[in-house]
N, C-alpha and C positions, 0 to 999 in steps of 0.2 A: 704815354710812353708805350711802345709796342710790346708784350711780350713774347719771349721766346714759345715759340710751341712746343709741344712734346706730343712727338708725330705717334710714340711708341702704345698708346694707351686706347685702350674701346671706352670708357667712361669716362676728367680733366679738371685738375687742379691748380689753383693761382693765387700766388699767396706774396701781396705785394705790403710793404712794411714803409710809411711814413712817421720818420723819425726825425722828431723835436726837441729842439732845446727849449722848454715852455717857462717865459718868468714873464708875469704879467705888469707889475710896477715899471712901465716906462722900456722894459729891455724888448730886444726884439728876438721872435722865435724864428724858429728855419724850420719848414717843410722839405722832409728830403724823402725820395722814394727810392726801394732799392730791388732790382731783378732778383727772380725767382724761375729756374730752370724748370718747374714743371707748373702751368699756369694754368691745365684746362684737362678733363677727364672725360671721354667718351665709351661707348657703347654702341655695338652694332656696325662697327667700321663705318663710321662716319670721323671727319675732321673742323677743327673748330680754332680759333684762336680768338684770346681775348685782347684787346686794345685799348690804351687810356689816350685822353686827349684834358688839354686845357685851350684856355682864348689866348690870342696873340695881343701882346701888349707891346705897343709902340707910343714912344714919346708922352710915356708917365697914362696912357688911357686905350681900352679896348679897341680893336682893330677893327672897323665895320665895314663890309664890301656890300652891296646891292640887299642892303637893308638885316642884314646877320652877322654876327660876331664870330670873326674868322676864328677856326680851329688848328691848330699842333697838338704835336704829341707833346708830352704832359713831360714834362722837367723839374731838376730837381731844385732844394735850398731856397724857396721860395719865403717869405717871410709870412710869421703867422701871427694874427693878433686878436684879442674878441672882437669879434666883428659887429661895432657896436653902428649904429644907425639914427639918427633921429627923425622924429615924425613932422607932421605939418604945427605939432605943439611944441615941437624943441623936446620932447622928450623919448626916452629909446624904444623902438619895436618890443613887443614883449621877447618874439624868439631871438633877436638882435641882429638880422640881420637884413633887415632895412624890409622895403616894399621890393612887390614882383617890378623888374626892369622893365622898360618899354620895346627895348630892343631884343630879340628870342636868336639863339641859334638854329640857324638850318641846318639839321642832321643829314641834309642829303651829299654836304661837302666829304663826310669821311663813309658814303653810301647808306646809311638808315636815314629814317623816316621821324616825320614829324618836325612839329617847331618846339623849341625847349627854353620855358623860362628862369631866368638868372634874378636872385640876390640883388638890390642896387647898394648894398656893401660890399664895398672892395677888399674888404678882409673875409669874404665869405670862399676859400680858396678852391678852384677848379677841381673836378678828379672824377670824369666822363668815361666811364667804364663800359664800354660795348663788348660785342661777342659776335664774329663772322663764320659763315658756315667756307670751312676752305675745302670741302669735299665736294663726293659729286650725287650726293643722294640729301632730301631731305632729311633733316633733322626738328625735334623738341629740346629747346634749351633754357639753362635756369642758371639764376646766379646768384649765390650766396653773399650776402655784406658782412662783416661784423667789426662795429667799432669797437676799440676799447672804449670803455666807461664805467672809473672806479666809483662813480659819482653817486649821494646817495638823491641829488637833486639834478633834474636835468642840465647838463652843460657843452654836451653835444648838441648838434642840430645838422638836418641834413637836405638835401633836396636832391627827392627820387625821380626817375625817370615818371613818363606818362602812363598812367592806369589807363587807356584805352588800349596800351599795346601788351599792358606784364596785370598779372594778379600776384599782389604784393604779400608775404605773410606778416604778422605783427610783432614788431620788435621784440625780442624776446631775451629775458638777462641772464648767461651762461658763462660755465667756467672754462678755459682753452688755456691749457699751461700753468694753471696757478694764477691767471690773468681772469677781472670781470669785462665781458664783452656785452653788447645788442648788438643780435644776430636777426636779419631778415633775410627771405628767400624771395627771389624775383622770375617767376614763368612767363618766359616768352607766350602768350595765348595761342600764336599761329607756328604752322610749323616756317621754319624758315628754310627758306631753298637756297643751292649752292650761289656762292660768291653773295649772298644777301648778307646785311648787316643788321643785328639787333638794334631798337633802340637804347637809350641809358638805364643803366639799371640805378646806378647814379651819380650824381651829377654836381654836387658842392658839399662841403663840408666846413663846418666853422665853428669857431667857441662861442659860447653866449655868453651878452657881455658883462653878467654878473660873476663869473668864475674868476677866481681871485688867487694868490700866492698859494694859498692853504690848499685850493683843489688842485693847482699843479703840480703842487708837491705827491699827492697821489698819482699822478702819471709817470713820476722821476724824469729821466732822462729821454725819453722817448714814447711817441704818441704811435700807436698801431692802429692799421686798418687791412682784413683780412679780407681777399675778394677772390671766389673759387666761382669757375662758372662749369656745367656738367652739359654734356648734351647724349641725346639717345635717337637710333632711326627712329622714322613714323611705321612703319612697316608691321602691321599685327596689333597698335596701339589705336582706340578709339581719340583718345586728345592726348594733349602736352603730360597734364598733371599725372595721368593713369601712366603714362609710357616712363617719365621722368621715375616717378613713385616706385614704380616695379623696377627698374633700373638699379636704383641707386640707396630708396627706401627714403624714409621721411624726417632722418637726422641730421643736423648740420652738419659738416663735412669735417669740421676739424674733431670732432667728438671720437678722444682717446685713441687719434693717427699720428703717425709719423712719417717723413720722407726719405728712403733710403736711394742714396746717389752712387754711381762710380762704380758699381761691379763689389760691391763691399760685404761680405762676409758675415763681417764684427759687429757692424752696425743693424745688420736683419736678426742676427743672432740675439743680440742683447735688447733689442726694442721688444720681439716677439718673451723674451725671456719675464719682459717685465709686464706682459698681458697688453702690449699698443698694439694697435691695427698697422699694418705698414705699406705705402704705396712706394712701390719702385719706380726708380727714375734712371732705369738702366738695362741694356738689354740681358745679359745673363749675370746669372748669379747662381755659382755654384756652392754647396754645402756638402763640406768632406767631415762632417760629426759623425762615427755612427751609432750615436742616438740624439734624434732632434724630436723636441717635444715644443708647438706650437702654441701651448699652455691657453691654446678654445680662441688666438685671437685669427684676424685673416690677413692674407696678402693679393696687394691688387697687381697683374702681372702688365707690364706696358708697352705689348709687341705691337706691329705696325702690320705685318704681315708678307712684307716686302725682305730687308736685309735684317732687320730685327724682329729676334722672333718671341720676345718676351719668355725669356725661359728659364727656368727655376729647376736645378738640379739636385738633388741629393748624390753626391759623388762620393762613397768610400772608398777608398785605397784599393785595388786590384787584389780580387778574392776574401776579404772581410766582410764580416755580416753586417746589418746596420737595421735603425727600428728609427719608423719614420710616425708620426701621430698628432694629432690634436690638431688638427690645421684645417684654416678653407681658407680657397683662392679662388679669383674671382679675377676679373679684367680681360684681356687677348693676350692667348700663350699657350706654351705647351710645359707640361710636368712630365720629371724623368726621373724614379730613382734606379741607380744604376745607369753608368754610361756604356754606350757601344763602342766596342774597341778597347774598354776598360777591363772590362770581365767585370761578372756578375755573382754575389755571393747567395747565401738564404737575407731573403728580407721579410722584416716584421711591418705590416702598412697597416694602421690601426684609425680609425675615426679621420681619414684624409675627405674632407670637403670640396667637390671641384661644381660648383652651381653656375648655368649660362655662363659660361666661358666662351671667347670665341677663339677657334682653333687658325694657327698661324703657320703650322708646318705641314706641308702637303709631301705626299709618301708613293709612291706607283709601288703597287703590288700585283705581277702578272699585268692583266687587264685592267685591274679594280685601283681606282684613284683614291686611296685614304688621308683623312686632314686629324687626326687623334688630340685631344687633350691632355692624355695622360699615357703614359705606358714604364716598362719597368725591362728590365735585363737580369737575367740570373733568373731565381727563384723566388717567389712571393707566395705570403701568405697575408690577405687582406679579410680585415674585420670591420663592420659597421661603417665600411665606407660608402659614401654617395656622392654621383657621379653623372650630374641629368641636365641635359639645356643647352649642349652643345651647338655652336654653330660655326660657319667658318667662314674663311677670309680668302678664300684662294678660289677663285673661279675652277669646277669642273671638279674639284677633290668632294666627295663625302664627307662631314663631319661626324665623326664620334666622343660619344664622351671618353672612352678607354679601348686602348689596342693593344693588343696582345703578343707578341712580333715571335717569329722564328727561336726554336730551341728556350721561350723560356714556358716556366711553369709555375701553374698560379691557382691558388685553393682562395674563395673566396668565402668568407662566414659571414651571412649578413648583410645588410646596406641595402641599399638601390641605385639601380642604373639605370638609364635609358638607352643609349645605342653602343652596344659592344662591337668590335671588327677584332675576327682571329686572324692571325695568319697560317699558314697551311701548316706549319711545323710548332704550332704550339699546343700547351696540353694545358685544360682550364678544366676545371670540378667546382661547383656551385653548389654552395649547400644556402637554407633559409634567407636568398634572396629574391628582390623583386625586379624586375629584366623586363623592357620591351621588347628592346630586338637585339638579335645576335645576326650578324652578317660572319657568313663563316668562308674562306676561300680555301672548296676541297681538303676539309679532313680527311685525310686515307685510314686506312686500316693496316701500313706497313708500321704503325709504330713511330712513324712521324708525328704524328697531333692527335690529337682526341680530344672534345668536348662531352662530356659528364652533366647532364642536371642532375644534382643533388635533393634528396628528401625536403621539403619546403620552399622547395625554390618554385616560383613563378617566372614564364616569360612568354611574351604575348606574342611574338611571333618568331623563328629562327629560319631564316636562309642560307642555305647553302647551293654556295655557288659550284657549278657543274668541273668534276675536276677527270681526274684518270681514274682514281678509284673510288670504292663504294664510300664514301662518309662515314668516318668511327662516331656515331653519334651516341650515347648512352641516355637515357630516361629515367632512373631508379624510381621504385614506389615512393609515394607520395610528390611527386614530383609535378608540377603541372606545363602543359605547353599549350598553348592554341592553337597553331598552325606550325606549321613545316613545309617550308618550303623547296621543292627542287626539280630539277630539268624542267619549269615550268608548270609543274602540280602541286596544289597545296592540299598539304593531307592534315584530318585532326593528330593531336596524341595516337588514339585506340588505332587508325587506319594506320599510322607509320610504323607505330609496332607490330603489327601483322604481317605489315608488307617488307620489313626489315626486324627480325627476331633476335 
């Protein structure tokens, strides 16, 4: 069964749910599957969607064309039984389900690679889970499994894709919900290029045929199977696992998340209130608290870069202060507290986490093409915030981590950054942080803008872009710069101060 993609997101989730009625004395069980609106997580504006299949069944037996068993998409209410098998002694397979088939499918009917062998138990039921790159740049892609399995003896059994094409990790037994799962991770080894298809990461799943009344009763009412696949560009990455790894990190995917849908408020509020991780599955989402505490978990933002821009707002009421803290965001988007056109109060922005984000809103300022992560309206005062690994999505715009816009004003305590953009009319003071660059467009000296380094502040290079008047640039003691840029000359610290007093 195809699922839907979810175009909004730089890193992709899929969380497909096969649910049973399991009685094993004689009754018969139903495999049912059921959609899941966010199926697949990227990184690096790449696109991906994940795809299930089973074999076509005609007249009670598998469909075979030119020596391979035709594939469809995967349907539901399928019947499920242990898949029991017996041997050339009349007695059962140890794992139960029967010997490898003589007949393989060709993965090249739904575009991958390789021949893939089947179960010759027909209760061993289909559930061929690939992954297509639907962008236009290479990707590294990986795809998480996890069955349920309350069992304290094995009673799952599965059949994975081909270890020539994925390096598999070892089933591993974790908790998701209150639910005992084994969880594996499947890496594609190569990168896979546009319109290319992975092959299975897996491929049957079935009961072994010793599970009896008593272990079903441990499953209750319905049997789960949870299948997330992630992809990341190749671009700056030596292979799959380092690029996947650094992306995304070395956790299973469902480990203390949640999914927030629909533009929803209540639902980010209270997930974040009770310490989950939360991946949105919507393009904005505003937040009029003003005071939201993130209480240390993250949210993944899931713009596209096109009409959605994955965007996460803190919005107080027009003229109201608000105190924003404890948070990191991650995914493709942009962060805003305070809205434009709203008016802007004093704001408190405390321990705000924005890491490798890719930037989705592109901005013209004069000549200068800005794509920001983050910025804010009114007045700010930010503490121990870090704000580094911006990239962006918009052909021709600059990405920064944070930008500063017209008329507001912002004291920064602490934290790190990587790429700051001012705008001409705004006033920033930096005290004990660390800064790569500041891109600054014509600070004047009418009292328009000003840029201040602060006593302990480090920044490795500041540009200023050539404007009408001289740049109000301040340096205070103890304050360090490396270079300085402007009309084309790059001065140290000591030579700017000299040559501007």
């Amino acid at each position: 069964m195809k699922k839907t993609l979810l175009k909004n997101i730089a890193l992709v989730l899929i969380s497909s749910m096969l649910t049973a009625t399991l009685v094993v004395g004689g009754t018969v069980a139903y495999l049912q599957d059921t959609d899941s609106d966010v199926n697949v997580m990227t990184v690096g504006n790449v696109y991906i969607e994940q795809n299930e299949y089973e074999r076509v069944v005609e007249n009670g037996a598998y469909k075979v064309e030119n020596g391979s068993y035709v594939l469809k998409e995967f349907s539901q209410a399928k019947p499920l039984y242990p898949a029991t098998e017996l041997d050339a002694n009349g007695n059962p397979y140890n794992h139960g389900a029967g010997n490898w088939d003589t007949t393989t499918v060709d993965m090249s009917q739904v575009g991958s690679q390789g021949l893939q062998k089947v179960f010759t138990s027909k209760n061993a039921q289909d559930k061929i889970v690939t992954v297509k790159n639907t962008g236009k740049s290479d990707a590294y892609v990986r795809t998480w499994i996890a069955l349920e399995d309350p069992f304290t003896e094995g009673r799952i059994g599965v059949n994975v894709g081909n270890k020539d094409y994925y390096t598999q990790t070892s089933w591993t037994t974790v908790e998701i919900d209150g639910v005992q799962y084994s969880v594996s991770c499947f890496t594609y080894k190569e990168a896979l290029k546009p319109g290319e298809v992975s092959t299975p990461s897996l491929f049957q799943v079935y009961l072994n045929y010793k599970a009896t009344n008593e272990d079903m009763e441990l499953l209750g009412n319905s049997y789960e199977i949870l299948a997330f696949s992630q992809a990341v560009q190749t671009a700056g990455f030596a292979d799959a696992a380092t690029a996947l790894t650094t992306a995304f990190g070395s956790d299973h995917p469902w480990k203390n998340t949640v999914i927030v849908a629909a533009d929803n408020e209540a639902e980010l509020l209270n997930a974040l209130a009770s310490g989950k991780d939360v991946i949105l599955n919507t393009d904005i989402v505003e937040i009029n608290e003003t005071e939201f505490n993130g209480n240390e978990a993250s949210v993944t933002l899931a713009g596209t870069g096109d009409d959605n821009y994955g965007y996460l707002a803190f919005v107080p009421e027009k003229g109201e202060d608000a105190k924003v803290e404890n948070l990191t965001v991650t995914g493709t988007g942009f962060v805003e507290v305070g809205h434009y056109g709203v008016g802007g109060g004093d704001y408190e922005i405390n321990n705000l986490v924005l890491k490798n984000m890719s930037a989705t809103l592109g901005v013209r300022d004069g000549a200068n093409y800005v794509a920001p992560v983050f910025c804010h309206y009114g007045n700010a005062v930010m503490k121990d915030c870090v704000m580094t690994g911006a990239t962006g999505t918009k052909a021709g715009y600059t990405a920064y981590d944070a930008g500063f816009v017209n008329g507001t004003h912002t004291t920064i305590n602490g934290g790190e950054y990587g790429k700051i953009y001012l705008w001409s009319q705004a006033h920033v003071t930096i005290y004990d942080a660390e800064i790569d660059t500041i891109d600054s467009a014509a600070i004047t000296t009418k009292n328009l803008g000003k840029l201040t380094i602060g006593a302990g502040t480090h920044v490795g290079t500041i540009n200023l872009v050539p404007g009408t008047y001289t740049p109000a640039l301040v340096i205070e003691d103890d304050a360090t710069v490396d270079a300085i840029v402007y009309k084309g000359v790059t001065y140290t610290q000591a030579q700017w101060l000299s040559a501007n007093p």
